[in-house]
N, C-alpha and C positions, 0 to 999 in steps of 0.2 A: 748971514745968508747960509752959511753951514749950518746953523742949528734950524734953517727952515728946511735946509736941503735932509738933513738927519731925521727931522721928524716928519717930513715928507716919506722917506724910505721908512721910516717905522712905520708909520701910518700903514705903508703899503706891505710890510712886510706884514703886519697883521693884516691887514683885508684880507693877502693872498691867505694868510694863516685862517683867517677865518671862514674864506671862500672853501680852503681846503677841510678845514672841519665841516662846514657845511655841505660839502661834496659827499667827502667821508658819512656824515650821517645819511646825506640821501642815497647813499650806496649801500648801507647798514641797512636802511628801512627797503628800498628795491630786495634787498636779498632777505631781508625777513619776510617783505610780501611772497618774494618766491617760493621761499622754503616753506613758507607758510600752505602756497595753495599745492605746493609739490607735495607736502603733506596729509592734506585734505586729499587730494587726485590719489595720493598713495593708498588711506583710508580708506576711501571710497572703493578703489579696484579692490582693497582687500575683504572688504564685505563684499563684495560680488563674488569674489573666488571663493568665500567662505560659504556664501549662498550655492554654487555651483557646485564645491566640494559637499553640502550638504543633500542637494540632489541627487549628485551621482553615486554618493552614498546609500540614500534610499535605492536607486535603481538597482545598485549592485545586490542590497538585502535582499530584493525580491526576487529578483532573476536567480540569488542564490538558494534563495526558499522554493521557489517553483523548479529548481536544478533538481533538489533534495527531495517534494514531491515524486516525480516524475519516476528519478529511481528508486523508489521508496514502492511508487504504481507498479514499475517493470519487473523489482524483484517480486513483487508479490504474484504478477502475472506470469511469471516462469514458474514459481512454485506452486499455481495451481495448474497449468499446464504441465510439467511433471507428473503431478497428482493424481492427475485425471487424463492421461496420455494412454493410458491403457484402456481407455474403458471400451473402445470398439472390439479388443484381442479379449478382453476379461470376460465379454458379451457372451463371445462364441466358446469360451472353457466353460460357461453356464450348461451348455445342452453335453458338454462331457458330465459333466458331476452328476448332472439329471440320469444320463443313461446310468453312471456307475450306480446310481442308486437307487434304481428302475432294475437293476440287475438281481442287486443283492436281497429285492424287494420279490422278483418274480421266483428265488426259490421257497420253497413251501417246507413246512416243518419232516412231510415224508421223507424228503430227497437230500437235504442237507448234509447227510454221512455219504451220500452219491457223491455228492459235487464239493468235500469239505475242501478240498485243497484248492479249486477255483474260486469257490468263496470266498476264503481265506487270501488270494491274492489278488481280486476286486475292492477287497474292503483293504486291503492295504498302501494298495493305487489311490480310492478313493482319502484316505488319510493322509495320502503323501499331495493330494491336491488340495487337501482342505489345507495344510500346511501352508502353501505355497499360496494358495488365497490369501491366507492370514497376511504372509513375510509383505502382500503386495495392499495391502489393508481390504480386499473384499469379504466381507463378512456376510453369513444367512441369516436371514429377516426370521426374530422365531417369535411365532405371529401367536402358535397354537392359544387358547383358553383367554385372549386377549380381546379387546374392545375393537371393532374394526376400524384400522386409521386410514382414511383414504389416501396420505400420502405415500401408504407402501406398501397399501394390499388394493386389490380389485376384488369385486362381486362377482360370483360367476352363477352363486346358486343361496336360496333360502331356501331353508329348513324350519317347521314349528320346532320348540324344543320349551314349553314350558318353566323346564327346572333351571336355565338359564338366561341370563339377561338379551334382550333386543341387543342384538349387533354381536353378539360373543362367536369368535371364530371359532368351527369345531371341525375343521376339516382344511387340508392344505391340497389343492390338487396341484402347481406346481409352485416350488420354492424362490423367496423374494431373497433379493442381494442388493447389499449396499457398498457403494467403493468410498472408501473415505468416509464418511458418513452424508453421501449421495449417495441416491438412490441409484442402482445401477438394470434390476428389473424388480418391477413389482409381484409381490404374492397375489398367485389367484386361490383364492380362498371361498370357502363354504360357510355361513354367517345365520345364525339362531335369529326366525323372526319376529316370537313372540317371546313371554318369560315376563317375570319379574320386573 
């Protein structure tokens, strides 16, 4: 009876051994299913965030390039307002430079030893503003013996003139200026209507 009692306890002590490996496994396979789809669930969120990082990455490039536009538009927009911030004050120095040169224009070859020392310091006024034209970029439109270009001269008068071409400027009655190279006023001009 002992040896049935013995092999009764073996018996049992393996089942339970057995029970316990078979636990053991089903505990092994539970925890590989889990790790398994905590893996997968890991995978997955990490494509998404890879997706989403890829997104917001686009977004950021753009937002960064349209940042970079914008002040790329605004410094250009300050530096032609700079540019061109004068041209209402540059307007009105136009009818100074006119008279000075209306001046130097109205003495006549008789009188010039009369008046040499006001001439003399009209035309150095006038020099000292042609300078300051220049330092500010407004430049004279020199139109004279030239084809008429209607972006910087105006018609005021034809003339026949044969020995020169259709449209040849031969007369300035008042002087054109450009700021920057815009046009700041236009040359009225006198223009050949016949010719060659």
């Amino acid at each position: 009876m002992t040896d049935k009692k013995e092999k009764h306890t073996v018996d049992s002590k393996e089942e339970v051994k057995q029970n316990h490996m078979q636990s053991e496994d089903e505990n092994i396979n539970d925890h590989s299913e889990t790790a398994k789809k905590e893996t997968e669930a890991a995978e997955s969120d990490t494509e998404a965030l890879k997706a989403e990082n890829a997104k917001l990455k686009d977004a950021f490039l753009r937002a960064y390039a349209e940042a970079e536009n914008i002040k790329k538009r605004c410094q250009q927009e300050i530096e032609k307002n700079s540019k061109f911030a004068i041209s209402s004050f540059a307007k009105e120095l136009l009818t100074v430079a006119d008279n000075l040169q209306r001046a130097i224009s109205s003495v006549d070859e008789e009188h010039k030893d009369q008046y040499k020392g006001l001439l003399e310091g009209i035309i150095i006024t006038q020099k000292e503003l042609t300078h300051v034209f220049d330092k500010f970029g407004i430049k004279k439109i020199e139109c004279l013996d030239t084809i008429f270009d209607p972006n910087f001269e105006r018609v005021v008068q034809e003339i026949e003139d044969p020995t020169k071409p259709a449209g040849t400027i031969v007369n300035e009655l008042q002087t054109g200026y450009t700021l920057n190279d815009r046009i700041l006023r236009e040359a009225m001009v006198i223009v050949t209507k016949g010719g060659k």
